[in-house]
N, C-alpha and C positions, 0 to 999 in steps of 0.2 A: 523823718530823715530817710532820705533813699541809699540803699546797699552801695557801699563802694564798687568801682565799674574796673577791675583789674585789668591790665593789658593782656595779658595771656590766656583767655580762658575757651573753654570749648563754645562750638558752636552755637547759638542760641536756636531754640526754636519756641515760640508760644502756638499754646492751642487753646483758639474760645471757643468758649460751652456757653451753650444757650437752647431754651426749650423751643425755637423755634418760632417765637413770636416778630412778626414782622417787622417793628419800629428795631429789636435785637439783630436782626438781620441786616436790615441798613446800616447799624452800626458797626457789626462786621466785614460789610462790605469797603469800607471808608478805612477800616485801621486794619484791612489787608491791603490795601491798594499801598498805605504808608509802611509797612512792612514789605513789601516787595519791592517800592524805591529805598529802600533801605538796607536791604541785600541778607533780610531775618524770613529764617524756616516761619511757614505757620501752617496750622490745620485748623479744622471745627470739628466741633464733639457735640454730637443733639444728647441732649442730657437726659431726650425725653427712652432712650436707650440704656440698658445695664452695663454697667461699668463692671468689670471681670479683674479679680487679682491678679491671675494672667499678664492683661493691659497694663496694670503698674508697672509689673517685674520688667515687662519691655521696654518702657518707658528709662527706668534705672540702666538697662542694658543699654540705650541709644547715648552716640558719643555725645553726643549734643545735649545741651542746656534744657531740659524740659520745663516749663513753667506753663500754668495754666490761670485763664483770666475770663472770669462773669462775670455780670451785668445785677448791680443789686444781690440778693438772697440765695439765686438762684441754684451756687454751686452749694452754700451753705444744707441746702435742702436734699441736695444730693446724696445718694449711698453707692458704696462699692460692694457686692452680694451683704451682707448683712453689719459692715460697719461705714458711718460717715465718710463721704468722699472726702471733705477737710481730715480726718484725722489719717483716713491711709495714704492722702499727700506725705503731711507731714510725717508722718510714719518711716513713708519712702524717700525723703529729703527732698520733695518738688513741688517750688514755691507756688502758692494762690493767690492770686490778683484778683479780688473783686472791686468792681467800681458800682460808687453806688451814684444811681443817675439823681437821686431825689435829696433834699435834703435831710438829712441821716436820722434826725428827731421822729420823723414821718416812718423811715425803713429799717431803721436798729431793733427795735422789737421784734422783727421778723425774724433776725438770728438766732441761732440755737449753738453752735459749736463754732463761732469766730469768734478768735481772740486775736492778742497780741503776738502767739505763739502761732498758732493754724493760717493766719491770715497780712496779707497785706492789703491795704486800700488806697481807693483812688476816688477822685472829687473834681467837678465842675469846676468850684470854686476854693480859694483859700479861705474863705467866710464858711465854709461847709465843711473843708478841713480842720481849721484852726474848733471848731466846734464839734466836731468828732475826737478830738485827741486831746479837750477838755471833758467834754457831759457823756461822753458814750465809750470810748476804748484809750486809755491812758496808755502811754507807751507803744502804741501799735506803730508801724514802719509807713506811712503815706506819703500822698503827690497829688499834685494838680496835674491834669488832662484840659484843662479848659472846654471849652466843646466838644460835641462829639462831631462836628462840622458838618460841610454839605454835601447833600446826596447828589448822583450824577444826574436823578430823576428829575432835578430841579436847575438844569443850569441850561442856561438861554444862549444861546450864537448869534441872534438878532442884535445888530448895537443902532441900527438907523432910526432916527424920529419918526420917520413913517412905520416903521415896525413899530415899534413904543404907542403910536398912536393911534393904530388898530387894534391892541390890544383892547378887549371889553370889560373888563373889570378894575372899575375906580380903585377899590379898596379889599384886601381879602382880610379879614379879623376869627383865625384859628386859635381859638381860646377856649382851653374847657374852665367850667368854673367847681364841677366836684374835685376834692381833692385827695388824688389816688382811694377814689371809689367813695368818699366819705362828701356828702352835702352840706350846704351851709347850718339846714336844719339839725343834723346830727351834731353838728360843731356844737351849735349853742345848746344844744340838750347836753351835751358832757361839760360844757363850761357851768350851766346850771347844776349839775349834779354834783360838782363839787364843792358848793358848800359856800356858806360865808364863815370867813373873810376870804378864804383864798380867790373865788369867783370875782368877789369885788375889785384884788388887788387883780388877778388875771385882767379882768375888763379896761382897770386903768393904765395898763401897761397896752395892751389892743391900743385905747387910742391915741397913744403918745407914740404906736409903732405904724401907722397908718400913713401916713406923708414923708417918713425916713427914706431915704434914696440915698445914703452916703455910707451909713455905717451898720456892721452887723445887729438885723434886731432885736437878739437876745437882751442889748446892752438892755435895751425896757422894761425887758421882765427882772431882768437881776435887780434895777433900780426899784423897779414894784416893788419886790421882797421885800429888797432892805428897807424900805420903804414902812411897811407892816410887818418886820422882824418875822419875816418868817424865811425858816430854814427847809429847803426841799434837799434829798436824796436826788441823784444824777434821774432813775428810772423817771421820777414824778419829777423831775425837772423837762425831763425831754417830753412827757406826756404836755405839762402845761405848755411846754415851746411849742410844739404841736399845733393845738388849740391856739393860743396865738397867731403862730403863719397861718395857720389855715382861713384862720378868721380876716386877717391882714388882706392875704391875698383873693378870698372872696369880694370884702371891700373896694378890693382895687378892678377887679374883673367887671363885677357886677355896674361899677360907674362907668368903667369904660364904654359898656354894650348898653348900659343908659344912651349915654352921648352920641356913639356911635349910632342907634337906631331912628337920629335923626334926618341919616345921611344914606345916601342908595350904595349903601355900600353890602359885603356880604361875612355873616357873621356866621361863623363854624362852633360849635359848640355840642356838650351834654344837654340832656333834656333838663337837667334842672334848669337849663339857662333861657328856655321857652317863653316862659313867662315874661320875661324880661324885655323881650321883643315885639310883643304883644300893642298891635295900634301904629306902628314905627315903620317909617320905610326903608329900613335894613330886609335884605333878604336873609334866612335863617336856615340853614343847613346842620342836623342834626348826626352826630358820630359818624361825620367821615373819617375815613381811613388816613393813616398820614401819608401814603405812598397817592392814595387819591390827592391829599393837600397838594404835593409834591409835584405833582404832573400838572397839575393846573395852576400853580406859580406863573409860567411863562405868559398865565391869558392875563396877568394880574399886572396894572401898573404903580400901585403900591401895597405893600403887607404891613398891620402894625403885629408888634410882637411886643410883650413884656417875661422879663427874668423874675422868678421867684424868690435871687439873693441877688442882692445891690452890687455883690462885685462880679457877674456871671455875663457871660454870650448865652442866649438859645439858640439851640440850632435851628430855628425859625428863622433867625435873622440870618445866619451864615446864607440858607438858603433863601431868603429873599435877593441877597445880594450875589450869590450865583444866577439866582432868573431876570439879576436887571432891574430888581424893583426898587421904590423908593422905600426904603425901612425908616416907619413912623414908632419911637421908641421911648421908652421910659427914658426920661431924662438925670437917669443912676449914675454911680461913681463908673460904673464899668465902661454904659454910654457914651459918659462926657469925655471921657477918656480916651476915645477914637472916634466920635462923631460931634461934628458942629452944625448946628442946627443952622438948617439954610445953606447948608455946602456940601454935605452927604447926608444927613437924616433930616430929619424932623423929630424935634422931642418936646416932651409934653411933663404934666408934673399933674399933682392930684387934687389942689389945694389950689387951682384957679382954672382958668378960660383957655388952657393952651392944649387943650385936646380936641375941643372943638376947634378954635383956630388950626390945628394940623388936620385934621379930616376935611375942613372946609376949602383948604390948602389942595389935600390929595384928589380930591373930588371935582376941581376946578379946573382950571385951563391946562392942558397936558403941555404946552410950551413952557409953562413955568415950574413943571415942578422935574419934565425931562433931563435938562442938565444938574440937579441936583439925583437922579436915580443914575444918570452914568458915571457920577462925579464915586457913588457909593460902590457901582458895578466893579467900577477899576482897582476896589480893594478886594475884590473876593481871591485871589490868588496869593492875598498875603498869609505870610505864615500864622499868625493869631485866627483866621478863618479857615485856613485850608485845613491843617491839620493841627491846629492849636499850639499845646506841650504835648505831642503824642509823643516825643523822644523819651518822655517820664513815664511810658507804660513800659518800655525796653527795659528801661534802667529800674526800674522798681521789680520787675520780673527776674531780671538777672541775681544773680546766686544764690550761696546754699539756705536751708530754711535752717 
């Protein structure tokens, strides 16, 4: 539940902190630009810098609303000379907003001093939400942001077919397949290590979550359990979800760039994902940069992109449809829900032939699939792309802790 937004109250101002990491930076860039059409103070704070008691005390002295908002773990990890930066927030009555980009099963272990009390959050999705404030922080104050949407790096001005049809690049496929630094190999080694029965019921919950595209996939694991009567603790609940997604969405990666490697298309990826392209006439470009991704969107006349939770935007897609592209997509609850295949995307499923049909599609005569990339273009400036629910970073920042 987000803080009531009172009529009368001081100024706002949010300041993000962030260590500096580039994809952190684009994201700052994007939710200042929506803060200044907004008529809200903001600052940045590099966190990779000593935070001074000092600085608090000023902070409590300025008339204005201070709130501060990071990205995942990040502030959680932070100190003020020798106490937690969450606790001399709260200490000082000045709300923290972390948003966590990942889904939370994946990033809650990394916390050490967030709670319900120190911390407010923020989430991509309500399937990320709704599952935070079950398996990992009960009680805590949250919001949906939806995307963190598109970068300016990626947005095209060309609208003519002859522009569109100079473009050189069929298809661009920006997919890592480790997830958040962990490989497929690691996954199955910790789903081995735990043990039968739990491994067993893990595994049979994997492949009943494999082809879901509608509903959050935890419901699989919990039906696993109940399933073989067994009861997990939230910590070993979110470890096995974990191992799950992880597994799920290697599954899903790894077909993709199957299929895909049959096609001249250009496939972005970690090195585990090598392999996989081996013999295939995909081209194969190893840990680009996303600001590299970014710039080269505009050469690209389609991008496929897939979401990690069935109800989510990536901002891959926001930015393919800033550069014009034709977005070739998971055919998800989130998807279908703003795009119809053959009129703004292309969407594909896992569980038959309509992956290859949509690459063979994108790959094919740029007359046919052009009105369907500008038909996609002419949504990038709607507000579920542009700037999603960022008004819920405002209003979740605003008042007292």
């Amino acid at each position: 539940m987000i803080p009531a937004n009172p009529q009368h109250e001081a100024r706002q101002k949010i300041i993000v902190c962030h260590q500096g990491h580039e994809n952190d930076a684009g994201y700052t860039e994007n939710i200042f630009e929506f803060l200044s059409a907004s008529g809200i103070d903001h600052d940045f704070r590099h966190l990779g810098t000593p935070h001074t008691r000092q600085e608090f005390s000023g902070y409590q002295e300025d008339s204005r609303s201070i709130s501060l908002l990071g990205f995942n773990s990040q502030i959680d990890h932070a100190w003020v000379e020798d106490e937690p930066l969450l606790l001399a927030a709260a200490r000082h009555g000045i709300p923290v907003v972390q948003w966590i980009l990942d889904h939370p099963s994946g990033r809650w272990p990394e916390f050490n001093y967030s709670n319900a009390g120190t911390s407010r959050f923020l989430f991509h999705s309500r399937y990320s939400q709704a599952y935070f404030e079950k398996f990992c922080c009960p009680g805590a104050v949250t919001a949906t942001a939806g995307s963190v949407g598109p970068s300016w790096r990626s947005r095209s001005a060309a609208d003519s077919f002859e522009a569109f049809s100079r473009r050189p690049i069929a298809c661009l496929i920006p997919l890592g397949v480790a997830r958040l630094g962990v490989s497929a190999a690691d996954t199955e080694a910790a789903i081995e290590a735990l043990g039968s029965p739990m491994a067993r019921t893990l595994r049979q919950a994997i492949s009943r979550a494999q082809f879901e595209l509608d509903q959050p996939l935890e419901i699989h694991l919990i039906a696993a359990l109940e399933e073989s009567r067994i009861v997990l603790e939230d910590a070993t609940f979110n470890l096995c979800f974990r191992l799950l997604n992880d597994s799920v969405q290697y599954f899903r990666r790894a077909r993709i760039i199957k299929v895909a490697n049959r096609f001249g298309v250009i496939i972005q990826s970690d090195g585990t994902a090598r392999a996989l392209t081996d013999g295939g006439s995909a081209s194969f470009r190893q840990d680009v940069s996303t600001p590299e991704t970014l710039d080269s969107m505009w050469l690209c006349r389609s991008v496929l992109s897939v979401s990690p939770v069935n109800d989510s935007i990536h901002d891959r897609t926001c930015n393919a449809l800033n550069a014009g592209c034709l977005p070739i997509l998971e055919d998800n609850r989130a998807h279908r829900g703003l795009f119809a295949h053959g009129e703004n995307a292309l969407l594909f499923r896992y569980d038959d032939d309509s992956l290859a049909e949509c690459l063979a599609v994108a790959c094919g005569g740029r007359d046919r699939i052009y009105p369907i990339a500008a038909r996609a273009k002419a949504m990038r400036d709607q507000g579920r792309f542009r700037f999603g629910l960022f008004r819920n970073i405002v209003d979740l920042a605003r008042g007292p802790v």
